[in-house]
C-alpha positions in Angstrom: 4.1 -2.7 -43.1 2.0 -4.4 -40.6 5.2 -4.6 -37.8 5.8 -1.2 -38.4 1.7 -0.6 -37.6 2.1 -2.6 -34.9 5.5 -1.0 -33.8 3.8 2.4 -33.7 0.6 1.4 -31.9 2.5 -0.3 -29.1 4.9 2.5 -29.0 1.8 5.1 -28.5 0.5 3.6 -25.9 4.0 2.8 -23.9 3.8 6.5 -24.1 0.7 7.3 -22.6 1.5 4.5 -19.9 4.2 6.4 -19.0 3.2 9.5 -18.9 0.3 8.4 -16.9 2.4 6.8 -14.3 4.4 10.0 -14.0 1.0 12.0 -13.7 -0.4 9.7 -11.4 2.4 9.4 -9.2 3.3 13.0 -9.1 0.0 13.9 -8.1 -0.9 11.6 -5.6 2.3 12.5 -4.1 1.6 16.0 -3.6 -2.3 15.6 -3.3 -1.2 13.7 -0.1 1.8 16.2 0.8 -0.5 19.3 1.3 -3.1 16.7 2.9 -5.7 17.3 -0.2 -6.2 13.8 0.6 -5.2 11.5 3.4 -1.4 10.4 3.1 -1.9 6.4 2.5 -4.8 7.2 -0.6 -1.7 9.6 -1.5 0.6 7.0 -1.2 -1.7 4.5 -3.3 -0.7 7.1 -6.6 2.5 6.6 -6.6 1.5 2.5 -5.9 -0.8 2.8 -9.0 2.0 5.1 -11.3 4.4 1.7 -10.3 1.8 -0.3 -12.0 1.5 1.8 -14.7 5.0 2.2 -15.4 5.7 -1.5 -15.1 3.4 -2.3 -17.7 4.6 0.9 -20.2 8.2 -0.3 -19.7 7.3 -3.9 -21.0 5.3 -2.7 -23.9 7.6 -0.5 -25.2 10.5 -2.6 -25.1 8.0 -5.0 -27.1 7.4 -2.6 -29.5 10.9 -1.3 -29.9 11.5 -5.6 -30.9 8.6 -5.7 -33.3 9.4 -2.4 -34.9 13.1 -3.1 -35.2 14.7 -2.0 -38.3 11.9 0.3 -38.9 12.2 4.1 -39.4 13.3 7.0 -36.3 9.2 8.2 -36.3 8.0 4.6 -35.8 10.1 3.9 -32.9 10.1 7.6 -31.4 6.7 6.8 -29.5 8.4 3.5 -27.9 11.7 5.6 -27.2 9.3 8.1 -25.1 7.6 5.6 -23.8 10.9 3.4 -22.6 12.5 6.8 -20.8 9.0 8.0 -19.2 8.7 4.7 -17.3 12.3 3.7 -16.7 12.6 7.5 -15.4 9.9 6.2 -13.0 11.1 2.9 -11.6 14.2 3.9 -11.4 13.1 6.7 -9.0 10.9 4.4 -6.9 13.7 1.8 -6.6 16.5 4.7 -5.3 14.1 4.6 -2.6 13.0 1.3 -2.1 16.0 -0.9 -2.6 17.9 0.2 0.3 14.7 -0.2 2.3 14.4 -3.6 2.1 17.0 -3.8 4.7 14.5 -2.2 7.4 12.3 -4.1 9.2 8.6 -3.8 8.9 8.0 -1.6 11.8 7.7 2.2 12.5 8.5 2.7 16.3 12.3 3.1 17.2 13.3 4.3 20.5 16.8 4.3 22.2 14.8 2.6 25.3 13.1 -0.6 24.5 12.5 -1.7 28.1 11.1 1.8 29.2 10.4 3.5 25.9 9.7 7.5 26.5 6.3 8.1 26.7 4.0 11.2 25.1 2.8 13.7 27.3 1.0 16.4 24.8 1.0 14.5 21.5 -1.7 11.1 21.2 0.5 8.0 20.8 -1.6 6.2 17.9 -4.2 3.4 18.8 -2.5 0.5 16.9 0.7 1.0 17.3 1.1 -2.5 17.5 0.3 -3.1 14.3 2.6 -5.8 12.1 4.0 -7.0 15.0 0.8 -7.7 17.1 3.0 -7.8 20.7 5.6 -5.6 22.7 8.0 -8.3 23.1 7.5 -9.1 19.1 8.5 -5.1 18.2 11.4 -5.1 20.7 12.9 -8.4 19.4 12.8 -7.0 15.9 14.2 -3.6 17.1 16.9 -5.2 19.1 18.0 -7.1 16.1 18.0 -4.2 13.5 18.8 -1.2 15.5 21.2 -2.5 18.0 23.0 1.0 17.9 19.9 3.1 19.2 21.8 4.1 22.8 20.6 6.5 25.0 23.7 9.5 24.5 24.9 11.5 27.6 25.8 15.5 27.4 28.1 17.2 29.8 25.0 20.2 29.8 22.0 20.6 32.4 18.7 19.6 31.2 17.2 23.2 30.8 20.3 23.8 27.9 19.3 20.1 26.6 15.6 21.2 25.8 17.0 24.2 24.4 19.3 22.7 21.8 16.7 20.2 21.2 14.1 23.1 20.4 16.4 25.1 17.8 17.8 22.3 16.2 13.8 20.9 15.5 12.8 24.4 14.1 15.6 23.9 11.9 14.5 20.9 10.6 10.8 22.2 10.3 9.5 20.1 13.0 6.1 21.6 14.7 7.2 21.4 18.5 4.2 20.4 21.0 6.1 20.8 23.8 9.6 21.7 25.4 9.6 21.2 29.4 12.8 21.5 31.1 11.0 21.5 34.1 9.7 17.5 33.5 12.9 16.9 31.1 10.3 16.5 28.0 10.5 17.5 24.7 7.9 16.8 21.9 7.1 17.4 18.3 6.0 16.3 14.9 8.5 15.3 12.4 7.9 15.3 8.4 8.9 12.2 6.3 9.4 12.1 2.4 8.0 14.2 -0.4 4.9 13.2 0.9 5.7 14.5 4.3 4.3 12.2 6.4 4.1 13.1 10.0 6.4 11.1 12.7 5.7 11.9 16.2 9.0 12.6 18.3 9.7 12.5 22.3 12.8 12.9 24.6 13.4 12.2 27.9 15.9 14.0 29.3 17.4 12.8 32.5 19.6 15.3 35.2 22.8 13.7 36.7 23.1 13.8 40.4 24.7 17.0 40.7 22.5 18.4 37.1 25.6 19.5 35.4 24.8 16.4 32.5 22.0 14.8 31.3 21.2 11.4 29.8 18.9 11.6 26.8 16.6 9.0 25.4 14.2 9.5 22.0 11.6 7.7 20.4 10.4 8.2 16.7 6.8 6.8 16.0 5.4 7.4 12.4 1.3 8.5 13.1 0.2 6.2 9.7 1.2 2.7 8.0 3.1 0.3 9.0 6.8 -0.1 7.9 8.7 3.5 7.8 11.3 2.7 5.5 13.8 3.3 7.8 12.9 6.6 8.8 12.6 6.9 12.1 15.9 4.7 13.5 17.8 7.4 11.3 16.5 10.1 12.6 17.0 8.9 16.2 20.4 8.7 14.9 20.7 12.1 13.5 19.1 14.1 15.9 21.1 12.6 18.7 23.8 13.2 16.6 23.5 16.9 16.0 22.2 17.4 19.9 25.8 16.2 20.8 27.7 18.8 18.4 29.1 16.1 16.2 
């Protein structure tokens, strides 16, 4: 009788701990995605509904031990409690385990030695931050994104900032600014569920004669440190898609 008491009481509150973790987590997210509050806070919920689930998934495997043997309704609580915060790691790993490959940083250019510079949008203040020197965030770059080439495109540099332009509204970008006449093109990109904002440049570069151009892009997320990865592949995929492929 008293395992089965104990069963129950560790199964209630599994439940709750996982149900707060989805709560928590859930709504920091989107709190932070329609900037209710700032997006690190917002990212801090889904850091707390971690916790939260960590601990709910332990307790209810515990109680599912204790109360083994005992009746369906005993063990229901822990059940609810076991799929509420598995549900919830396992979402937070399908993100973060294939992160752990990137590198801590949130800058990634196709130009390390002469990255393009922002014109119209404010590159951020501490840029720098996690690696503390430009020769310390180009090593690092060099060695995890050694495919981030500037791409050439048999097509003048007015049709360039063109392309570039319809294929950012596409993506729901907010453009800042598309100059054929300097070869620039700026706007802010959106990351995540959250949807934190990623400032993006290209430098486009005429041929002699003007019928190509040679195209280099930099991603730079505005907040945080590490970016999961997020801007190197969308160097990647906007370059991509700017080629036709």
């Amino acid at each position: 009788m008293a395992r089965a008491k104990w069963a129950g009481r560790l199964g209630g509150i599994a439940k709750y701990l996982g149900l707060g973790a989805v709560i928590v987590g859930f709504a920091g997210a989107t709190l932070a995605r329609y900037d209710i509050v700032a997006k690190l806070p917002g990212f801090g919920g889904i850091a707390v509904g971690l916790l939260l689930a960590a601990i709910g998934f332990v307790v209810a495997v515990l109680a599912l031990l204790i109360g083994m043997g005992k009746t369906g309704a005993t063990r229901k609580p822990a059940v609810w409690g076991l799929v509420l915060s598995g549900a919830y790691l396992g979402v937070i790993a399908s993100y973060m385990i294939p992160a752990a490959d990137y590198p801590p940083i949130h800058d990634a250019t196709t130009d390390l030695a002469n990255p393009p510079e922002f014109a119209v949008l404010p590159m951020r203040e501490d840029n720098l931050v996690g690696v503390g020197t430009i020769e310390n965030w180009q090593k690092i770059h060099a060695e995890a994104f050694p495919d981030l080439k500037p791409v050439t495109i048999a097509k003048p540099v007015a049709e360039v900032i063109a392309d570039a332009d319809r294929i950012a509204k596409g993506r729901g970008w907010t453009v800042a600014a598309a100059d054929p006449d300097h070869g620039r093109f700026e706007a802010t990109a959106y990351a995540a569920y959250i949807r934190f904002r990623d400032d993006v440049v290209l430098r486009v570069v005429p041929s002699e004669d003007g019928a190509s151009s040679t195209i280099d892009m930099r991603s730079v997320s505005q907040v945080g440190g590490g970016d999961l990865g997020y801007n190197a592949n969308r160097v990647r995929s906007f370059l991509k898609e700017l080629q036709g492929d």
